[in-house]
N, C-alpha and C positions, 0 to 999 in steps of 0.2 A: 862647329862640329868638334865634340872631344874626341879626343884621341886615347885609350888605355894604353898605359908603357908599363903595366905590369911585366908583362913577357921579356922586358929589354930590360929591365932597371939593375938585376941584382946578376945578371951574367954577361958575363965581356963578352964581346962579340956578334952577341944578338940580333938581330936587327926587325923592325917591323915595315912592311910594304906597304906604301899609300898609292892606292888609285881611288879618288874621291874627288867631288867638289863642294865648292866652298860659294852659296848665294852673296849678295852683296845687295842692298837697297843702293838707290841711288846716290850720290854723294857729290857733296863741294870741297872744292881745295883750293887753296890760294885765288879764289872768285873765278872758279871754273868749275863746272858741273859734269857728271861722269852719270852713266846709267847703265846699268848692266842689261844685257841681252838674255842673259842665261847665266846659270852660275860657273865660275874660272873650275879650268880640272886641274888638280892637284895629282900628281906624279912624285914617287921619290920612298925614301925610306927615312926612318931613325932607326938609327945602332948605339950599341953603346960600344965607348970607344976606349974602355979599362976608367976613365977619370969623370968624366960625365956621359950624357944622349947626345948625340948628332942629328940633327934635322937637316936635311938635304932634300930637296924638291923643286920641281919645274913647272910653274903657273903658265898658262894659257885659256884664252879665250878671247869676249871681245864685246865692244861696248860701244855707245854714242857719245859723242860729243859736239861741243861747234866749232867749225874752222876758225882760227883768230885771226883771221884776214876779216872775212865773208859774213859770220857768223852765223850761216849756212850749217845744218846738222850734218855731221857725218858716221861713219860708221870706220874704226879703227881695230886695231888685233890688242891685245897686253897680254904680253908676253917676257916673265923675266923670272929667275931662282930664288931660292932662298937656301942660307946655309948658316946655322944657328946651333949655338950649346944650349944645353936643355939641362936643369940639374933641379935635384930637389931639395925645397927649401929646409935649412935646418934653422935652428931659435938662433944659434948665435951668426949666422951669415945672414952678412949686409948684401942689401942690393947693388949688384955689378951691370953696368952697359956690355958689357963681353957676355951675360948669359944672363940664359933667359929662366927665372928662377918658377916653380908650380908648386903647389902643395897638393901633397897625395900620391894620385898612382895617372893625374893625366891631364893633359895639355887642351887650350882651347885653340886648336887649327885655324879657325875666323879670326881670331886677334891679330896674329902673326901673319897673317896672309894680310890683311886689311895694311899692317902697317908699312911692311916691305911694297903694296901697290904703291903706298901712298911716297914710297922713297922710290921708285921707279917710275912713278906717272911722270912724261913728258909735259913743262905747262903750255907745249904750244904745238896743236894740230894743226895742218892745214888738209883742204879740201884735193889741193893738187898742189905741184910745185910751182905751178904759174895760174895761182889765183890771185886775179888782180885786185882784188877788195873791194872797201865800199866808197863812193865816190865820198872826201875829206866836208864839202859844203853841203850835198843833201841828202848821204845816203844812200844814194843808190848803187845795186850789189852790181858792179860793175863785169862781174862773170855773166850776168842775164844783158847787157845792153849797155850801151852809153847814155851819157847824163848832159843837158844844154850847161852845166856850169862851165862858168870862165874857167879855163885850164890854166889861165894865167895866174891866176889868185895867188896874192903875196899875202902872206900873215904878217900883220901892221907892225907886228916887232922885227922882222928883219926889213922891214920898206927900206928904214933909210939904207941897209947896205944895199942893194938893191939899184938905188937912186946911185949910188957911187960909181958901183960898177958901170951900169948906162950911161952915166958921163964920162966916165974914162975909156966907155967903147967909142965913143963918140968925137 
């Protein structure tokens, strides 16, 4: 969604009101999958603040994902600000990480929103706080049932300690 910052650019004080939202396709991040339910609302304004624009805004909404226990769908909130300098680009300014430079008279609201989820997404959901997971030998989502695997099960590189300790219980 663009945004016109005519109205705020060339007077101090200004400010423009966002109540809007912002779709999102579904997405991967660090080999996790997000899908949106509906699109995030956007709340907030930009002012200008005598030196550059201010972006200040409050995302909410809510999406799917899979518990990294379980790997079980669930359904989570995202929820988190954003608060960014906004200026407009001139031929002799370099690109700075402190602001967020456009050319023209207006900002693309889906870039900045997109990238602030992607600095706020959590990489690890769970279903509940006592999801037991999946059982380690076959699988199975140990939240629906138990599984006949040996509960014993050493993984063959810690055996020999293993073997140590049972002799020295012994």
């Amino acid at each position: 969604m663009k945004v016109d910052l005519s109205p705020v650019i060339k007077v101090t004080g200004a400010e423009i009101k966002l109540d809007t939202t912002v779709g999102f396709s579904d997405a991967e991040f660090l080999g996790e999958s997000y899908r949106f339910l509906e699109p995030l609302k956007v709340y907030g304004r930009v002012y200008n603040n005598g030196q550059s624009l201010t972006l200040e805004a409050d995302v909410k909404g809510s999406m799917k994902t899979e518990c990294a226990r379980c790997l079980d769908e669930l359904e989570t909130d995202v929820e988190f600000s954003v608060n960014e300098l906004l200026s407009q680009r001139k031929e002799s300014q370099e690109d700075s990480d402190d602001i967020i430079l456009f050319d023209g008279y207006e900002i693309e609201l889906d870039d900045i929103i997109a990238d602030h989820f992607l600095m706020n997404v959590s990489g690890r959901y769970l279903c509940s706080d006592d999801c037991k997971g999946l059982c380690p030998q076959c699988g199975t989502n140990l939240n629906k049932g138990e599984c006949d695997c040996n509960t014993e099960y050493i993984d063959p590189r810690w055996q020999a300690l293993a073997d140590i300790l049972k002799n020295s219980e012994e």
